[in-house]
C-alpha positions as CSV (number, residue, x, y, z in Angstrom):
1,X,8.3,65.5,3.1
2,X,6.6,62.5,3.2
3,X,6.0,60.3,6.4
4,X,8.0,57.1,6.6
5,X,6.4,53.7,6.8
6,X,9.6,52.6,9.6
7,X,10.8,55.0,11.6
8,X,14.4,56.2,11.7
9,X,17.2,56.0,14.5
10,X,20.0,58.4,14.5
11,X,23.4,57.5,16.7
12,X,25.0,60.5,17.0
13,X,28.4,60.4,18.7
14,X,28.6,63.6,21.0
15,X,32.6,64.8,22.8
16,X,35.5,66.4,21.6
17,X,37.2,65.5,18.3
18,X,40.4,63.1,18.7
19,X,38.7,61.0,20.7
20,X,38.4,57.5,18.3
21,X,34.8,58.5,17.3
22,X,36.2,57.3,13.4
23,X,36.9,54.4,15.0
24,X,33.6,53.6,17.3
25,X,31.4,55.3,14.2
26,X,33.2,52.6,11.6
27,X,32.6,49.8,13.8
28,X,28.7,50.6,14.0
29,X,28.5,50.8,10.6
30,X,29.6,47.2,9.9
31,X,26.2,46.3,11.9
32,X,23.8,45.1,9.2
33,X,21.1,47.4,10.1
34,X,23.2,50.4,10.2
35,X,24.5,52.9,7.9
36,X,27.7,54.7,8.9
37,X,28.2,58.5,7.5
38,X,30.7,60.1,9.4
39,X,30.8,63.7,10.7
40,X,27.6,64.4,8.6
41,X,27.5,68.1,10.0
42,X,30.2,68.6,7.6
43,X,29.1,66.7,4.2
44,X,27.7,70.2,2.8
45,X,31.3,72.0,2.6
46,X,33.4,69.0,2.9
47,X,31.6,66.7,0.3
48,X,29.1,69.2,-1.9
49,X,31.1,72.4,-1.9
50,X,35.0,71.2,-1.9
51,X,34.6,68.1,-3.2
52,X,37.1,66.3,-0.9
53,X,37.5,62.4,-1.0
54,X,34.9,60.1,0.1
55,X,36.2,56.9,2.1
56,X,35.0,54.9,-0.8
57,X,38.5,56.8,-2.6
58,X,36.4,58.7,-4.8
59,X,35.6,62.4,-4.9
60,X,32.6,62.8,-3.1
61,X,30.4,64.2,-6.4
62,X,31.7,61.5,-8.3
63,X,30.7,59.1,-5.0
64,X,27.3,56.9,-6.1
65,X,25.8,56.7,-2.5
66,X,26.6,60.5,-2.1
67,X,24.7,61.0,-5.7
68,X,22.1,59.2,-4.6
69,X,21.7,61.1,-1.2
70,X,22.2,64.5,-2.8
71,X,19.3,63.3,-5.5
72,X,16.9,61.8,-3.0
73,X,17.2,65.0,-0.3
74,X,16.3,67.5,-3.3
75,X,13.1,65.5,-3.6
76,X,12.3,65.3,0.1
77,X,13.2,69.0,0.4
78,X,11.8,71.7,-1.6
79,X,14.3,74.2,0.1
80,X,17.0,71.8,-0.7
81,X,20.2,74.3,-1.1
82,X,23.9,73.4,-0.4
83,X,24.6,77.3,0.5
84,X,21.6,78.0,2.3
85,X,22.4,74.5,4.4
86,X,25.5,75.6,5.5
87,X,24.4,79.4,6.5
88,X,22.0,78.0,8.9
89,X,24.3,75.6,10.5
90,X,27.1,78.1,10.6
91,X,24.3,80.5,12.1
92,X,22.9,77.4,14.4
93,X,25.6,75.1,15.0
94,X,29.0,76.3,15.4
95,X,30.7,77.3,18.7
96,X,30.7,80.9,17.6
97,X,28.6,84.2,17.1
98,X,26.0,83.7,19.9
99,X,25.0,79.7,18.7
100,X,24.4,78.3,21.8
101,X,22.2,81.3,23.1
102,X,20.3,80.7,19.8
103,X,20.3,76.9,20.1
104,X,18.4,77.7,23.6
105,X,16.3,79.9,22.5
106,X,15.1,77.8,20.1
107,X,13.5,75.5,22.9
108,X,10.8,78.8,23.0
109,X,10.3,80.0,20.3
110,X,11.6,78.3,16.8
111,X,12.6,81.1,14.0
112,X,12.4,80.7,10.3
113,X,16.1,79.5,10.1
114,X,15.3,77.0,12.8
115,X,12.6,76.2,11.0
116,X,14.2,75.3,7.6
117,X,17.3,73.8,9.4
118,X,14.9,71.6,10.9
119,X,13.4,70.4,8.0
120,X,16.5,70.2,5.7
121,X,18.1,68.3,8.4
122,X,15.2,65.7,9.2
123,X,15.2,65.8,4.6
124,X,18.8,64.4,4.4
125,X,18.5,62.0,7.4
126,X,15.8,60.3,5.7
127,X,17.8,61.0,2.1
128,X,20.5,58.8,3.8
129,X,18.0,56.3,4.6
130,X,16.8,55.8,1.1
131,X,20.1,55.5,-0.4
132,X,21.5,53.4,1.9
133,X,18.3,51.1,2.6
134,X,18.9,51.2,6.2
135,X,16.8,53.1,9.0
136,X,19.8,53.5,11.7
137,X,22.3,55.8,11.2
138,X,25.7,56.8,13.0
139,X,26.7,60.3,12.7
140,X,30.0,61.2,14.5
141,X,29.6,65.2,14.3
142,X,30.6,65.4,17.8
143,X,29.4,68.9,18.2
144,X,27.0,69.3,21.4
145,X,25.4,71.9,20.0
146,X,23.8,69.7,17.2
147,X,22.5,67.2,19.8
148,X,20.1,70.0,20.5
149,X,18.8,70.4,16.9
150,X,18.8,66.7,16.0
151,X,16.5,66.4,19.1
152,X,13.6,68.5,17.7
153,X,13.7,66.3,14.5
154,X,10.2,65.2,14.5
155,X,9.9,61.3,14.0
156,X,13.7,60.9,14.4
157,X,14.6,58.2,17.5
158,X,17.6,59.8,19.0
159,X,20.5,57.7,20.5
160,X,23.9,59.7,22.5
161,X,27.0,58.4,22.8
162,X,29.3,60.4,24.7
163,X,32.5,59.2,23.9
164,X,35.5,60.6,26.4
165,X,39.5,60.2,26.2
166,X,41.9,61.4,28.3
167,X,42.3,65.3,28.1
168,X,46.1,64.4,27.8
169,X,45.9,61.9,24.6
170,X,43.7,64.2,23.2
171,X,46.3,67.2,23.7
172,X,49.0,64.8,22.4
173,X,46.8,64.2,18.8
174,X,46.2,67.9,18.6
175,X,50.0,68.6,19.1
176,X,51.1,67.3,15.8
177,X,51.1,69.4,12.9
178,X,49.8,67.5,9.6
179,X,50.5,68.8,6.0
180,X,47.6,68.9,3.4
181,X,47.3,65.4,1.6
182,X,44.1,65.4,-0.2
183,X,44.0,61.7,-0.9
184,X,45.0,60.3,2.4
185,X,42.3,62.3,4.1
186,X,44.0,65.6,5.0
187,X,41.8,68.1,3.2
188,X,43.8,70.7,4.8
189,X,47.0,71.5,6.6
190,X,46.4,71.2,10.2
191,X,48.3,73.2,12.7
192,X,50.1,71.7,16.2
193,X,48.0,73.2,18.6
194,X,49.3,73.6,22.4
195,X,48.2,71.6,25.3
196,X,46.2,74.8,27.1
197,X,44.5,75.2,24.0
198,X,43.1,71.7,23.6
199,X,42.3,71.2,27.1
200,X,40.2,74.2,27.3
201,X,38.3,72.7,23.9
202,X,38.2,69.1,25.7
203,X,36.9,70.7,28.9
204,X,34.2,72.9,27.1
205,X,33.1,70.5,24.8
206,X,32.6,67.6,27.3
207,X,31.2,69.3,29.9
208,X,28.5,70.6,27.1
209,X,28.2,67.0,25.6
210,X,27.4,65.5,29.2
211,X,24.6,67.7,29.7
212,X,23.0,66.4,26.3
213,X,23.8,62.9,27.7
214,X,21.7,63.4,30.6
215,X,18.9,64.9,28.8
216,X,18.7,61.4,26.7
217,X,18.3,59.8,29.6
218,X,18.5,56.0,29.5
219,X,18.9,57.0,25.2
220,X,21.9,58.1,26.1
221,X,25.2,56.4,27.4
222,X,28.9,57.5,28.9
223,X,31.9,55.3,27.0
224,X,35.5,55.8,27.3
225,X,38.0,55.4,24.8
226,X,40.1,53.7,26.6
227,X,37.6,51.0,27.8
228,X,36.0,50.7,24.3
229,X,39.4,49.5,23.0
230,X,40.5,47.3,26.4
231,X,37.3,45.8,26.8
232,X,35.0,46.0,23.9
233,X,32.5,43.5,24.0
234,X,31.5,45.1,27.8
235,X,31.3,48.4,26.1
236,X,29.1,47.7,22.9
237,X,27.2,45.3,25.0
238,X,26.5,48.8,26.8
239,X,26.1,50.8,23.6
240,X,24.0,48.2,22.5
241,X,21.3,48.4,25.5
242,X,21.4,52.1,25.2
243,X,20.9,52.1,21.7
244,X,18.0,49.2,21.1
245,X,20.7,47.7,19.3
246,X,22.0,43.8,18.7
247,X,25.7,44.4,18.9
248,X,27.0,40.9,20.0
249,X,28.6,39.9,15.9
250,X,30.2,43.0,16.2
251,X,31.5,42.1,19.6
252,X,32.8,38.6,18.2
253,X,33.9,40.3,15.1
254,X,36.3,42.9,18.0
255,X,37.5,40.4,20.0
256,X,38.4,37.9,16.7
257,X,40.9,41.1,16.1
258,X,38.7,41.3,12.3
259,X,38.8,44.1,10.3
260,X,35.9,46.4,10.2
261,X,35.0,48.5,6.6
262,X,34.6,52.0,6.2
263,X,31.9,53.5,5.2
264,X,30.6,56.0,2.8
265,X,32.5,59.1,4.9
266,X,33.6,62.5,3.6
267,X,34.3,64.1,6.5
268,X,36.1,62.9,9.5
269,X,39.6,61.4,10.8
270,X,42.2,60.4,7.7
271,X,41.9,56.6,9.4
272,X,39.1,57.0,7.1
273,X,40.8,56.3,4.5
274,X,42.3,53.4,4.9
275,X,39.5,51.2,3.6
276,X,39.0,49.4,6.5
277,X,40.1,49.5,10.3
278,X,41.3,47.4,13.3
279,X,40.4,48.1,16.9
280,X,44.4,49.0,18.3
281,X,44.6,50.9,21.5
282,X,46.6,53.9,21.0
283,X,48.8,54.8,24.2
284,X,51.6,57.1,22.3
285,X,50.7,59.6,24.5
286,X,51.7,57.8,27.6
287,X,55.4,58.0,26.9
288,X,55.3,61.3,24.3
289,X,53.6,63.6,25.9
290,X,56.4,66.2,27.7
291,X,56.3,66.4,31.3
292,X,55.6,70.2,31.1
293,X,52.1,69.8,29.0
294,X,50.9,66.6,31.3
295,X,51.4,69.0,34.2
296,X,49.2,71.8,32.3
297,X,46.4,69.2,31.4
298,X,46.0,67.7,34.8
299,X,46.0,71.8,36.5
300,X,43.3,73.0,34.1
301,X,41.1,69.8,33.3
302,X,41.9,67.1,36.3
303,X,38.7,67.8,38.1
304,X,36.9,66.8,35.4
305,X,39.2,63.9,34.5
306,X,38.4,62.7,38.0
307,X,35.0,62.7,37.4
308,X,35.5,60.5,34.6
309,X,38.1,58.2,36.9
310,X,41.0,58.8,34.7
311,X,44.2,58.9,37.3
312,X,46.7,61.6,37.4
313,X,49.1,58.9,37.0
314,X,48.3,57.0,33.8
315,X,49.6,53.7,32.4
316,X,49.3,52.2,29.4
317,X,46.9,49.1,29.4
């Protein structure tokens, strides 16, 4: 691979899913300077191996940007493989199988599989870079353990955002069962999950992300869905300073109430598909969410909702 003459910056939006990362990732994207991909940990199965829909409304293989990518990471990479791509981040990755203990490892001693990872990785960042003529990119994967490969990426300027929502709107999302519509963005049926369930996924994946956050250091910055859509010039202006990045238009852009594009995403929340998006606060929860499950949330994750000042007694804003 050869070395860049600019060097590249990677957003990467760390948390738990349901959290209005498609919404914070899209809005980044509409900066001029930045490209906006989605949950990129996922393009190899969602986009190269199923084929599901781009946010553009095509199929990603018929997609141009995602032709282009695809064409300009097999030139970067000479081990360029879809399969072999998604073996290592299944082996790597993934909250499963003994990942994390292999993530860590990896700080010692860096294995074969690291290795290629590693360079396939760093191969279709810059890939993205080329097609999109941009050198900062959003990726709203989400998954902590990531933030610990895309760290290692040798010439890559990582950013964290770690974006938190209340442990009960995200049990709320993650209670409704949706059925498979390819086209609107629901590449497969998902099932209702219960609130003891998500909590423990909220809990696990935020206490994981806040470590990575404090690893970045001042590259790294704490935002709260609920503040990003009550106050989001504050917020971006804070995103902004952790990021090196100019954010004010897209501030003036928020609080004008303008609509934001998509992207080029193939994986990520059905919003996605909507062609473009306006910042609304989403407070269903407040009133939906039964008695019985609030009580479950606030027993197994208030402590750490605390921490993040969320009250036990929560009004819409």
């Amino acid at each position: 691979m050869t070395t860049p003459s600019r060097p590249l910056k990677l957003i990467y939006i760390v948390g738990a899913g349901r959290s209005g990362s498609t919404v914070l990732d899209t809005v980044l994207g509409n900066h001029p300077d930045v490209v906006s991909v989605g949950e990129l940990s996922n393009l190899h199965r969602s986009g190269w191996t199923n084929d599901e829909f781009c946010a553009c409304g095509r199929p990603a293989t018929t997609c141009e940007f995602w032709n282009a990518v695809r064409q300009h990471w097999s030139r970067l990479s000479a081990d360029a493989d879809v399969a072999e791509y998604l073996r290592l981040r299944d082996r790597l990755e993934r909250f499963r199988g003994g990942s994390w203990l292999r993530t860590e490892a990896a700080r010692l001693y860096r294995s074969a599989d690291a290795r290629r990872f590693l360079e396939q990785t760093g191969s279709l960042l810059e890939a993205i870079a080329a097609a999109s003529g941009r050198r900062v990119i959003v990726d709203s994967s989400k998954t902590p353990l990531r933030v610990a490969w895309l760290a290692r990426l040798p010439g890559v300027d990582l950013r964290l955002i770690h974006l938190v929502r209340d442990s009960r709107a995200v049990a709320w999302s993650r209670k409704k069962s949706l059925a498979k519509n390819v086209e609107a963005g629901v590449q497969h049926a998902l099932a209702a999950r219960p609130a003891w369930y998500s909590v423990l996924y909220w809990t696990v994946s935020n206490l994981l992300a806040a470590r990575q956050r404090r690893r970045a250091g001042r590259r790294g910055v704490l935002v709260r869905y609920e503040d990003f859509v009550s106050d989001p010039v504050s917020e971006l202006a804070r995103i902004g300073a952790a990021c090196d990045l100019d954010c004010n238009d897209l501030a003036v852009a928020l609080a004008e109430g303008e609509p934001f594009a998509v992207g080029h995403t193939v994986a990520g929340n059905r919003l996605r598909m909507a062609g473009q998006i306006r910042l609304r606060a989403d407070w269903e929860w407040v009133e939906q969410l039964p008695a019985a499950d609030r009580r479950t949330c606030w027993n197994l994750s208030g402590w750490l909702l605390r921490q993040y000042d969320y009250p036990r007694q929560a009004r819409a804003a």
